[in-house]
Each structure stands twice: as C-alpha cells, then as structure tokens.
N, C-alpha and C positions, 0 to 999 in steps of 0.2 A: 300129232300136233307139234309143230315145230314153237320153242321157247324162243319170247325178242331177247333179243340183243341187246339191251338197251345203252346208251350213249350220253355222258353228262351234258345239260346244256350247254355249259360253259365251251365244252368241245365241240359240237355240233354251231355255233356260232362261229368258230377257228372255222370248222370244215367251210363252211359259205363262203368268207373271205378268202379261203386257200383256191378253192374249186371253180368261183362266180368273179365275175371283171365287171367295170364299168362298161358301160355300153358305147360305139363312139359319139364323137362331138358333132357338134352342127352347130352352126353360128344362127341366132334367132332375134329378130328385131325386141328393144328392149322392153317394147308395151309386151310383149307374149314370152318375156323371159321369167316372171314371178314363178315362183315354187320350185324353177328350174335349179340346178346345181352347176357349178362351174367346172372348165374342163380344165383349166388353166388360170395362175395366179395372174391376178389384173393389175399393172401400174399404172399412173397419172401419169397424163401426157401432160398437166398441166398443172402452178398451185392453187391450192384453196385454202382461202381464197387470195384473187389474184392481184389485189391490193392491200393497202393498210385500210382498214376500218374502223369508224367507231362502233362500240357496243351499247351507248346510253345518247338520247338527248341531251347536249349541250354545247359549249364548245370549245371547236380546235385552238391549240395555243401551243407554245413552248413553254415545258415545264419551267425551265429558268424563269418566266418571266412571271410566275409565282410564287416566287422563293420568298418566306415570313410573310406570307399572307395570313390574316388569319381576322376573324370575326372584328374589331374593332380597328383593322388596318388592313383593308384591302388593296389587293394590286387591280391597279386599272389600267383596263387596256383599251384599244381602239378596234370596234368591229368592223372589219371590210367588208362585209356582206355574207351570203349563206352558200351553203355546199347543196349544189341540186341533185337530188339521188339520178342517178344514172348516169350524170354528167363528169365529166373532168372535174377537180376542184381547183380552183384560184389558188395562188400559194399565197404564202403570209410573210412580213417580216418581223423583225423583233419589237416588239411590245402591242402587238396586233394579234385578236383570236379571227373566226371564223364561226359564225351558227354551221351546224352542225346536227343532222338526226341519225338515228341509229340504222347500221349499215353503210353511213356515207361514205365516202372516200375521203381518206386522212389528206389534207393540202399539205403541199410541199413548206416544209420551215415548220409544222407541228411536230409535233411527237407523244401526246397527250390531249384529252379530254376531260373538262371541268362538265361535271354534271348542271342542269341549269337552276337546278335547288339552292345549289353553293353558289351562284351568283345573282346580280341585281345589274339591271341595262338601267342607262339615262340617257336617250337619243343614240348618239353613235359608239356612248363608252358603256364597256360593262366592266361591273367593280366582282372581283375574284375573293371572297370569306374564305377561301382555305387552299393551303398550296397543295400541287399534285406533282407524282413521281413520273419519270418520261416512262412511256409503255401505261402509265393508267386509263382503264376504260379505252385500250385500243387490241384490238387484235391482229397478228401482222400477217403479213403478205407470206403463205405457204405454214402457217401456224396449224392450220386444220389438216391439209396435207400436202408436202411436198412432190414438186415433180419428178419422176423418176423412181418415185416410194411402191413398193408394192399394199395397194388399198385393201383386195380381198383375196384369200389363198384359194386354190383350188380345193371343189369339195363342201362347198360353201353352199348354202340354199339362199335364193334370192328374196329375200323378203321385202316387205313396203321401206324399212331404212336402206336394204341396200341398194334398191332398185333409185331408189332418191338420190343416193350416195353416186352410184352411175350416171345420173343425168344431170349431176352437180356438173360434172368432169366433159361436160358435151357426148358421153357415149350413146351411138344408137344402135349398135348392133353388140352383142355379146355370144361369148362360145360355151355353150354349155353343154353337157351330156346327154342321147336323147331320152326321151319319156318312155318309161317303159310300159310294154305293155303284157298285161296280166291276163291269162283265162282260167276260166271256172268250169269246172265240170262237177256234174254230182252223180253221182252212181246209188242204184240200188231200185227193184224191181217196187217196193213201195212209194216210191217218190214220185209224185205230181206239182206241176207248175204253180205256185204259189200261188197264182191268180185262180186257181182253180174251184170252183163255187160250191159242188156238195161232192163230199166225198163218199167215195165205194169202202166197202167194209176193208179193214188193214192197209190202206193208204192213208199218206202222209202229207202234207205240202212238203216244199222247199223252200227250207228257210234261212240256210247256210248260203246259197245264194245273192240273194240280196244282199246280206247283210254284209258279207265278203265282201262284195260289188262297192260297195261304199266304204271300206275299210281300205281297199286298193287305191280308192281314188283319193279318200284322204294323205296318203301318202304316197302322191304323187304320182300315179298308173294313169294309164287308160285302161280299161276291163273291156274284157270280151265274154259275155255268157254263154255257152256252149250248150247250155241244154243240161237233158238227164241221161243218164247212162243207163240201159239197163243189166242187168246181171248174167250177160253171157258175152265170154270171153275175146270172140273175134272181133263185136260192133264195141266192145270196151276198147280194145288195143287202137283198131282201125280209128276211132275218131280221137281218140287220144296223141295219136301221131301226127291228125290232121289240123287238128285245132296249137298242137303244138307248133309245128309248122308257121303259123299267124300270128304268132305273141312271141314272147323274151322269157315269159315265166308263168309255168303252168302250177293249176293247181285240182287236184283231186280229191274232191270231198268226197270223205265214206269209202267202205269198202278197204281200209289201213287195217281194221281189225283180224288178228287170227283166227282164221276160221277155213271150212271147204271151199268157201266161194271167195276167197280173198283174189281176185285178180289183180290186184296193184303194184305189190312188188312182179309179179311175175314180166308185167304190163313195162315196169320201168327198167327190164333187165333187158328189153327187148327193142326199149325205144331209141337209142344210141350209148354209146360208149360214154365213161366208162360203166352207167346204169346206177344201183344201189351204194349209198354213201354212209345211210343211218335207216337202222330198222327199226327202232326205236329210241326213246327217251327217256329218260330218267326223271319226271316229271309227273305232277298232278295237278289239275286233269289234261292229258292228253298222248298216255305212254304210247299206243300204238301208231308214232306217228312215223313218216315214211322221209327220205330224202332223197335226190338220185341228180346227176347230173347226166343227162339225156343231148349228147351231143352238143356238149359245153352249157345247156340251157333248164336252170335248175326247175324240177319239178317234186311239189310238196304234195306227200300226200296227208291227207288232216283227217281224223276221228270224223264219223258223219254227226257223233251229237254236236249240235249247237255249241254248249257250255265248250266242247273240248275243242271243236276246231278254232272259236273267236280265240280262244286261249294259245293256240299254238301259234294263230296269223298274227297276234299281235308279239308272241315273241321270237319266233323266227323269220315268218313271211313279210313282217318291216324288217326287218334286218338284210332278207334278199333284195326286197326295192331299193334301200338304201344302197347298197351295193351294186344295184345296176344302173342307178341315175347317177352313181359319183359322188353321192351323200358322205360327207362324214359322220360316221355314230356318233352321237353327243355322248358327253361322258357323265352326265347328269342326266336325272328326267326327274320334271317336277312333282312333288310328295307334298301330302298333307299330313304334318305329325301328330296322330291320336293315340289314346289309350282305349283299349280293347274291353270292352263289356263281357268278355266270357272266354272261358277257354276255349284253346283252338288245337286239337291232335292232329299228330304228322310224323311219316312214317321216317326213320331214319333212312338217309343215302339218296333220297331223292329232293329234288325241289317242289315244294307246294304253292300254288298260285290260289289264296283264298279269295274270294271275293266277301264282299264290306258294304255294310249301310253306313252313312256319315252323319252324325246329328250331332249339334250342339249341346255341350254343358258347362253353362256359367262362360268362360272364356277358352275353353279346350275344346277340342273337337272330341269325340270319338265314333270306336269303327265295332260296328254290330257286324259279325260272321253271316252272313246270309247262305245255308245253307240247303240242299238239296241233291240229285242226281245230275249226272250230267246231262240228260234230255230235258229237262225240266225247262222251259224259256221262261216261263214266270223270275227264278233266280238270278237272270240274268238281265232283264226292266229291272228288278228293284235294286240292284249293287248299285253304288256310284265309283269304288274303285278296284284297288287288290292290292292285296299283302303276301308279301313273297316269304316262305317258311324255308331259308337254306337246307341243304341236305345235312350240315352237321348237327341240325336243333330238332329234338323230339315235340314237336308243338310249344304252342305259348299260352300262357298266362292270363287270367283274367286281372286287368289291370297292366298290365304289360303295355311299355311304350311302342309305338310302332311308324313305321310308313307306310302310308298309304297312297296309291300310282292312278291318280283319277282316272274313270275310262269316258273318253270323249264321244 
C-alpha cells in the first residue's frame, strides 16, 4: 500500500491558480449577466449623474441671496415657478428661487437648495429662516461617476448593485467570462440512484450527488450528473474521459481512498497531460483527496463520505469555479464570532474543519462541536457552520473565542 503524499491546503490552493485559467469571454445581454464575472474592467461612457441635482424638497436659489438669513430676518425672494422632473429647468436670476423636488435638475443661476422646512411662501414670495452654503443639498453633475472613470474591475461578480450600476450608464450588453460547467460522477459498486425506493442488502443511495449538484450551481456552474460509476477500471476511465469531454471541470466522488480498487488516480494519469497535481491533503476531514489537471481541465477527486467530500468542494472545488469564471477570491468571508462550549482536539500539521451548532446566550453566540464520523449525514443537517483548527494549534478550548464560516 502505497502512503499519500499529502500537500498543505494553503499550496494546493497556489497549485489551482498556477495550473487553471479563466475560461474565455463572451459578451451577454445585461438581464442574463447576474452572477456573471467580468472579463474586463468597465468605464463610463458617461457622468452620473448627468446633471446637477437636488437631493431634498425645496428650493433652487443662489446661496448669496441668503446670506444673514436667519429665523427673525429672513431673506425673501421671488418664486418663478417649479422644476418639472424630467424636464429642462427654467433658470433663475438674482434674488429669485425655484420649487424644486428631489432628483430635479439644478436651473441655471442656483447653486444650492433651501430645504422647504426652513422656508415660509406668501403667494409668489418665499421668506428663507436660514442661510445655506453654494453646493448645499445639491449633488453635481459626474459626483457619482465620472466619464471616462473605470466603474468596475475585472473579476467582479455581478450582483443586483452592480447590474443597477450598469443600466445607470445605458449598458446593454457586457463581457463577461463563460459559465462553467461542472460534472459529477460517483463511483463505487454500492451506490444506487438516490431516487431509488427499497434498497438490496449493502447498497447505498447517492448522496454526494445532489448535494454537489447544488453546491456547483450555488457558485455559479451549470452541473452535468453523469451517473454512477461502477468499480471496474475500463467503464471508470472510459466515461470519465467522456463526460470530461462535456464540462470545464470534473469531479469524481469516491473511490480517492487508498486501497486495491482505487482507480482514480490511475484514471487521472491517463486522462491528459500533465495528470496528478495533489495526492493528498493535509487536512480534516478529507486527506485522500485527489487533484490532476487532465488536459488543462482540472478534475477533483473527493472522499465518497458525504462529511469529507462537502468539505473538500467547499474549500477547493469553489476555489476551482472561482478560477474558471474570472471570480476574484474574496479576501474575507463572513464569520459569526462565538465562544465554544467544549473542547475541541486536533492533530498537529494539519488543518481541521470542525463543524458547529450555533445557539444563543444572553447576547453571544456560541458554537457546539457537533460531532461524529464522516459517513454520518445526520452531523451534517444539524451544523450551521465550521471552525477551522490551523495546523500550528493542538485543538481548542472550552471557552475559547472562535469563528465560525456559516454553511449555506
């Protein structure tokens, strides 16, 4: 029996980025660009916005012509009439405002907005209680963004502000990178189709499947389900090749483990150049995990239990998607900081991914170790996150402050 190999995560993240590219561009009308990522940094062909506007009910005037206004000495002026949203606005002369609502367009001769709180109309004059500074309650013309400014960088994922932010600027079409797409395969002579109703003695459903399937498309894939594999070597290879073939990035549940029947690495030495990248990990739970770049086109193999494959896709297998849609890795990811109800051991040199129950107390959170094996699917309904035990720390503390990395 041959011993892994195994590979810090920290490097095994390097090796993806060194190995995997973004995928090319393609320009995509802007309603179907959400979740997308950018191939290329976007400028404004135009400012935003493209006038002066007010920001409050009230009105247009020039600040001078409120100077020592104040609560028992107002300045009064003469209303010309009102600014029609979407219209031109009238201009003003000196000792003249203009009604005015918020978003108007600033008339030519203002420079400033009196809120309509601080003033008092009588027919066609209105009396100004307090002076205002020029640029008050106005915002200018290329304030929000300039033309020519680069708005969003490449690498960017399109969310509902940016997509907003683009149809601010009249864009209808954008370039982005394409969608990738992922397949699953499961291997192992036990495994039946989830859907599968009474099972035969020593079969299993398939649960890595699914569950995968909607992990993928959470970030950002399309999924292709390939079926079950079973445990002999030719119909492993051969639909392995074929299914890769179809997708951007494959993935091989089960069958990572050391043992006789391991066909996976042999499977990825064979499927293109340059094959085996990572034979294992440094990691808990999921050391026998597999990497290989199969004719530029990475394929992951995952532990078949549950606990260890969700565990590997969510810290490598985003990191591949990420990398082939043009994602930039965030350099954050959102944590709930609790204190830990019990100790937690962990073995030196490697990294521990615990998972956590979350509950209330008094105004803290804290994070209950929920443990078990890693076949167990029970433990993995009841976590709501995970706590990462670095490879330099021998376990933690009961009482020990922590973060905790919600699983969605």
């Amino acid at each position: 029996m041959r011993l892994l190999q195994v590979t810090d995560p920290a490097k095994v993240l390097e090796i993806i980025d060194t190995h995997f590219y973004p995928l090319p561009a393609e320009t995509v009308p802007l309603e179907e660009a959400g979740g997308r990522c950018l191939a290329e940094p976007l400028r404004a062909r135009e400012d935003i916005p493209g006038f002066d506007r007010s920001t409050v009910d009230g009105y247009a005037l020039a600040a001078r012509d409120t100077f020592g206004a104040q609560e028992g000495l107002p300045a009064i002026l003469n209303c010309t009439g009102e600014v029609l949203m979407g219209r031109p606005a009238p201009s003003i002369a000196a000792g003249q405002c203009c009604l005015i609502h918020t978003g108007g367009m600033l008339p030519a001769g203002a420079d400033a907005v009196i809120m309509l709180e601080d003033t008092e109309t009588m027919g066609e004059m209105v009396y100004a209680y307090r002076q205002v500074a020029p640029g008050e309650n106005v915002i200018h013309r290329g304030e929000d963004i300039q033309k020519g400014s680069t708005i969003l960088p490449a690498g960017r994922r399109l969310r509902a502000p940016e997509l907003g932010l683009l149809a601010s600027l009249g864009m209808t079409e954008v370039p982005v990178h394409r969608q990738p797409v992922m397949g699953i395969l499961s291997s192992g002579d036990e495994l039946v189709p989830h859907h599968t109703a009474a099972l035969a003695p020593g079969q299993i459903r398939d649960t890595n499947t699914p569950a995968l399937s909607y992990l993928g498309r959470q970030y950002g894939a399309r999924v292709i389900a390939g079926g079950i594999l079973r445990d002999e070597y030719s119909e492993f290879l051969e639909r392995s090749r074929a299914l890769l073939e179809q997708v951007d990035f494959l993935i091989l549940s089960g069958g990572s483990s050391v043992g006789s029947r391991d066909h996976t690495a042999r499977a990825l030495q064979e499927m293109g150049e340059p094959g085996l990248l990572v034979e294992g990990v440094a990691i808990q739970p999921g050391k026998p995990t597999l990497l290989a770049s199969c004719g530029g086109k990475p394929v992951l193999g995952l532990p078949g239990h549950p606990v260890s494959a969700l565990n590997i896709f969510l810290v490598f297998g985003t990191a591949i998607l990420y990398r082939l849609s043009g994602r930039t890795r965030p350099d954050f990811s959102p944590s709930v900081p609790a204190f830990l109800t019990r100790n937690v051991p962990s073995r030196s040199g490697r990294t521990d991914y615990v998972r956590v129950k979350l509950s209330r107390s008094g105004d803290k959170w804290q994070a209950t170790p929920v443990f078990g094996r890693s076949g167990m699917l029970r433990t993995l309904a009841e976590a709501d996150g995970l706590i990462i035990i670095p490879p330099a720390k021998e376990g933690l503390a009961q009482g020990e402050a922590v973060e905790v990395y919600p699983l969605d």
